[in-house]
Structures are given as C-alpha cells and as structure tokens.
C-alpha positions in Angstrom: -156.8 148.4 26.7 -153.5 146.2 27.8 -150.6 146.3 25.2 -150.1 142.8 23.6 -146.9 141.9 22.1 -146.8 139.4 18.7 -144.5 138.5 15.9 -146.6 140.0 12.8 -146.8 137.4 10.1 -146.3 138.1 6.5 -149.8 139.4 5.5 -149.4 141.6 8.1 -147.7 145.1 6.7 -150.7 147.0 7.0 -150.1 146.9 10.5 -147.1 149.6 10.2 -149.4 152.1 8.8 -150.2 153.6 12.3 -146.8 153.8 14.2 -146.4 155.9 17.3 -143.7 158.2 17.3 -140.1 157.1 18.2 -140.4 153.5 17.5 -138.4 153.6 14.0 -135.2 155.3 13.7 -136.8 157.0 10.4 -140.6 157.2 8.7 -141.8 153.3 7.3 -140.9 153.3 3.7 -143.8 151.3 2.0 -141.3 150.4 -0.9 -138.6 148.6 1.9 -142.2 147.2 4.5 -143.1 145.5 1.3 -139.8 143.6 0.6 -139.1 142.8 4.5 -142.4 141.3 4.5 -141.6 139.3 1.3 -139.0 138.2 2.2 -139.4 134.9 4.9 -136.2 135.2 6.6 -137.0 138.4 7.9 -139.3 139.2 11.3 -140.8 141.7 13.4 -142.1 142.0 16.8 -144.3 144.4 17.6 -145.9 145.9 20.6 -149.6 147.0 20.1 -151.6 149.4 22.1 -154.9 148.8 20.0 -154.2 149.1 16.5 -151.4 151.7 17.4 -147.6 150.0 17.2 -146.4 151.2 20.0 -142.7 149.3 19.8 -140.8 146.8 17.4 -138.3 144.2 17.6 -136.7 143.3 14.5 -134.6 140.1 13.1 -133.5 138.2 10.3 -132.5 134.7 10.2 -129.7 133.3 8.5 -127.8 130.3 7.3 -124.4 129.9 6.7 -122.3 126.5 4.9 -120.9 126.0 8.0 -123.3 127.2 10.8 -126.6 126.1 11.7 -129.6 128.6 11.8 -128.8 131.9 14.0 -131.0 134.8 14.4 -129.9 138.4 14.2 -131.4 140.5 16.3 -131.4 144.1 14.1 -133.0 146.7 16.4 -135.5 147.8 19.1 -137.6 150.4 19.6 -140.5 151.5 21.9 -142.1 154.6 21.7 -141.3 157.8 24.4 -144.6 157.4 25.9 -144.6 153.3 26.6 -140.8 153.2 27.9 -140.3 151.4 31.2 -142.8 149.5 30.8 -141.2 146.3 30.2 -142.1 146.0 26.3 -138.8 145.8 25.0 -137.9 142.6 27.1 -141.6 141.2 26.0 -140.6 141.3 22.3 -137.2 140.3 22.3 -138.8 137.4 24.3 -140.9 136.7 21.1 -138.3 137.2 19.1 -136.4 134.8 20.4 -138.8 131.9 20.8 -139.8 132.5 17.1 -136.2 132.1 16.6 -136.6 128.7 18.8 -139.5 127.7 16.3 -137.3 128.2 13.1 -134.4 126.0 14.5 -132.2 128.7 15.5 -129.6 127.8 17.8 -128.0 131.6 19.0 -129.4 134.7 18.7 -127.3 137.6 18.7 -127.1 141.5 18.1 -124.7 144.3 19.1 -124.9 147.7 20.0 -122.7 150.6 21.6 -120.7 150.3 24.7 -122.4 153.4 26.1 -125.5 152.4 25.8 -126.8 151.1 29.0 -130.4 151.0 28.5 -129.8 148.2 25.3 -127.1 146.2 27.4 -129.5 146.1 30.0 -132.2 144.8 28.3 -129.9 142.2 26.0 -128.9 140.8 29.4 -132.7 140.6 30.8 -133.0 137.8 27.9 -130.1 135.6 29.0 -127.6 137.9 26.4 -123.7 137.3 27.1 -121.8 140.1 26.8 -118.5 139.9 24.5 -116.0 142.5 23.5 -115.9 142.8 20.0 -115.2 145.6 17.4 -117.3 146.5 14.3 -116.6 147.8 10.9 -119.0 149.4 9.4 -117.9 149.7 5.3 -120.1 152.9 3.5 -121.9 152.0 0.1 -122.9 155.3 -0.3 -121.6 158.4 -1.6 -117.7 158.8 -1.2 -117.4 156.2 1.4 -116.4 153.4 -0.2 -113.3 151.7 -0.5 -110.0 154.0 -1.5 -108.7 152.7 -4.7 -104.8 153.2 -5.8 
C-alpha cells in the first residue's frame, strides 16, 4: 500500500489515534489534539501508511497589525521505519501550499545549527537559511523571570 501524504482537516483527530512510533516528540494528548483541531489557525500534515500515521508536519498561521499572513512551520517528524524515504519534503510541500491557499506570503521555522538532517530538508523546499538567535523564556517551574 503506497504512503499518501494530506493536510488532515478539522474533523479529522481521530486520525492520531494510531501513530507509529517516533513521529511525536511525546504520546498525543487527547486534551491538547482536541484544541489544535479547534482551533482553525492550526494545521497538520500527515503521512499515512494505511490508517497508520507514519509522519507529521505541523504549522500555525498567524496574523500580525503590521504583517500579512505567514505560516509557522512548528515541527516534523517521520517515524524510524519510513526515514529516507522522501516523506518529510512531501509534507512540508503540503504544508506549504496550504499555506499558499490561506494567503500566506512566507513560511518559516527554525531549528538547531547542528542539525543537518532538518537544514537539509528546509532547503529541499526553497528554505533560506539566516543566522539568527533564539530565546527560549521558561513558564514553568522556577524558570521564569528573576524578580528584584
């Protein structure tokens, strides 16, 4: 059975209840597929092998007062057993022309400067690499923000 590559649409969580290993950082949280699918600014890509999700591709779009629409592209994943097979590329390609259809005019992620296997593929989708530095601010536990 070939592995087909679509942008679930909104009635469409189910779909996450058989995941293959690998493909999320973490278990799928019904509580947090629930709101993401709720919520219309959000998308996923997925890759499918049956009814098996076999890799994802996520992204939010945004506006901004002085911006017009952008699409942030949040994460990929393809399971151990499907790598190299060129599904990452296929949904970052649908992610990015459903970003086309919602009037986006950039779409952008980041990720680590040592990892090669994500630069590689952000550039196999036209992606322009720029030196940049994040800051990442902790909401959590004691990393917030020192008071005096």
């Amino acid at each position: 059975m070939p592995t087909t590559v679509r942008v679930l649409t909104s009635s469409e969580a189910h779909i996450l209840l058989n995941v293959a290993p690998d493909v999320f950082d973490g278990p799928v949280d019904p509580r947090f597929t629930a709101e993401f699918f709720a919520d219309p600014r959000h998308h996923l890509a997925v890759a499918l092998e049956g009814d098996l999700v076999v890799g994802m591709a996520s992204g939010v779009h945004y506006l901004h007062p002085d911006k017009p629409p952008e699409m942030f592209i949040n994460e990929a994943g393809v399971s151990d057993a499907w790598q190299g097979q060129g599904l990452g590329r296929q949904m970052l390609d649908a992610l990015i022309a459903h970003a086309r259809t919602l009037g986006c005019v950039a779409a952008w992620t980041l990720t680590e400067a040592e990892n090669t296997v994500a630069r590689r593929l952000y550039t196999s989708v036209g992606g322009l690499e720029e030196q940049v530095q994040i800051f990442v601010v902790p909401l959590e536990g004691n990393g917030g923000p020192v008071s005096s």
